[in-house]
VMD Tcl script that draws the C-alpha trace (Angstrom):
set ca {
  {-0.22 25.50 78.56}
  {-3.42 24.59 77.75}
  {-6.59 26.82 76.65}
  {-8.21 28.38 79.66}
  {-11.86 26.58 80.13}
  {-14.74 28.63 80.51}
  {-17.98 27.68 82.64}
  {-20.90 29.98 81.28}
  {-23.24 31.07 84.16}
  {-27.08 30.79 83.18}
  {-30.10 30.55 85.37}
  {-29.51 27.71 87.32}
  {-28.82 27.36 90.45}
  {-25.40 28.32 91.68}
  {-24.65 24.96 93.33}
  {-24.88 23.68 89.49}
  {-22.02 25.42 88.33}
  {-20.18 24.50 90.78}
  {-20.24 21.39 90.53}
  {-19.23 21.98 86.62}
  {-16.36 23.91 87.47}
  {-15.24 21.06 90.11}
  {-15.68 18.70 87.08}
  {-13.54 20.80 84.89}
  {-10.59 21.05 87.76}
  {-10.65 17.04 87.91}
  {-10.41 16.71 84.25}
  {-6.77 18.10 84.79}
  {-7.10 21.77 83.85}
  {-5.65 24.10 86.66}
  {-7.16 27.35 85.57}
  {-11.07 28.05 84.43}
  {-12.88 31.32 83.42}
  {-16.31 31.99 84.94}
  {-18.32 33.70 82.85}
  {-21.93 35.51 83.26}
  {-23.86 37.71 81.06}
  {-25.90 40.99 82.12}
  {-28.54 39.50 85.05}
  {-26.68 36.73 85.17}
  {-23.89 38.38 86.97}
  {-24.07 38.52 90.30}
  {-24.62 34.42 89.75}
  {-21.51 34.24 88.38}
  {-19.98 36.08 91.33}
  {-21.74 33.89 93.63}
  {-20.31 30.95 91.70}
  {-16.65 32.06 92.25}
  {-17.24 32.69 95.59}
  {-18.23 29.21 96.29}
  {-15.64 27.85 95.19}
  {-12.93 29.90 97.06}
  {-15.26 29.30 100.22}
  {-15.04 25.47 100.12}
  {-12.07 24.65 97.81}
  {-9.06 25.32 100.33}
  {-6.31 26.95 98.38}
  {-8.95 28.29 95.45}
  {-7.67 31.65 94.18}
  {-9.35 34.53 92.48}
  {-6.48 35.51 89.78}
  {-8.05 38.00 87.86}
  {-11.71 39.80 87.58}
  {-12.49 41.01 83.71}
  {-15.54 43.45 83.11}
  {-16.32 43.39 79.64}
  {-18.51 44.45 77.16}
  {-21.02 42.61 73.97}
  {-23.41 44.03 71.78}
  {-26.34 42.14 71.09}
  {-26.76 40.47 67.38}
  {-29.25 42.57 65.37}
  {-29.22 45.22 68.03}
  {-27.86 47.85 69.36}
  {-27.83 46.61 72.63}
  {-25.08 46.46 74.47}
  {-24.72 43.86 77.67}
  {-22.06 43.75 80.47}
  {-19.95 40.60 81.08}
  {-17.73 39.12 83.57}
  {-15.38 37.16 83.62}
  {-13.52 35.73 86.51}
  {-10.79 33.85 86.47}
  {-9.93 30.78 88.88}
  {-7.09 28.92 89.44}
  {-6.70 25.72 91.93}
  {-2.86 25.68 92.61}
  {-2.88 22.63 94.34}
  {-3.56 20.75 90.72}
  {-0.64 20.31 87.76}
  {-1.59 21.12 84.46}
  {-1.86 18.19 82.34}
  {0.48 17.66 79.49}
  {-1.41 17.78 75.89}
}
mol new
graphics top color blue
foreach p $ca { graphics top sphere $p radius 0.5 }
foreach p [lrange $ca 0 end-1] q [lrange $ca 1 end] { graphics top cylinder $p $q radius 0.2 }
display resetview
């Protein structure tokens, strides 16, 4: 299996990363991880939901909340991670 690949959710608009995650599914992978930091959250969420709205067969597989302090700080900022997987696609062979 290969490594997971992992879409990171900024201020764009969510159409964007769509379209990024689409790319990444056509490049062969089967599963991706969207991930979003602190405001960038709900994005992400948006994102995923997207995708299961107008990919037929797109499944949510798992949902990780997470933690990360800040460098030089001692901030800490929420994460999530969701995790995709397009069924319909074969994982390509490395």
């Amino acid at each position: 299996m290969s490594s997971e690949a992992i879409v990171i959710v900024g201020r764009k608009k969510p159409w964007n990363y769509v379209t990024a995650c689409i790319t990444v599914f056509n490049s062969g992978n089967k599963t991706l991880i969207i991930r979003g930091r602190g405001e960038n959250i709900s994005r992400a969420v948006d994102v995923a939901n997207l995708l299961r709205r107008n990919i037929a067969g797109m499944q949510i597989i798992e949902v990780r909340i997470l933690e990360e302090s800040e460098e030089g700080t001692s901030r800490i900022i929420p994460v999530i991670e969701i995790v995709v997987e397009n069924p319909h696609l074969k994982e390509a062979k490395q």
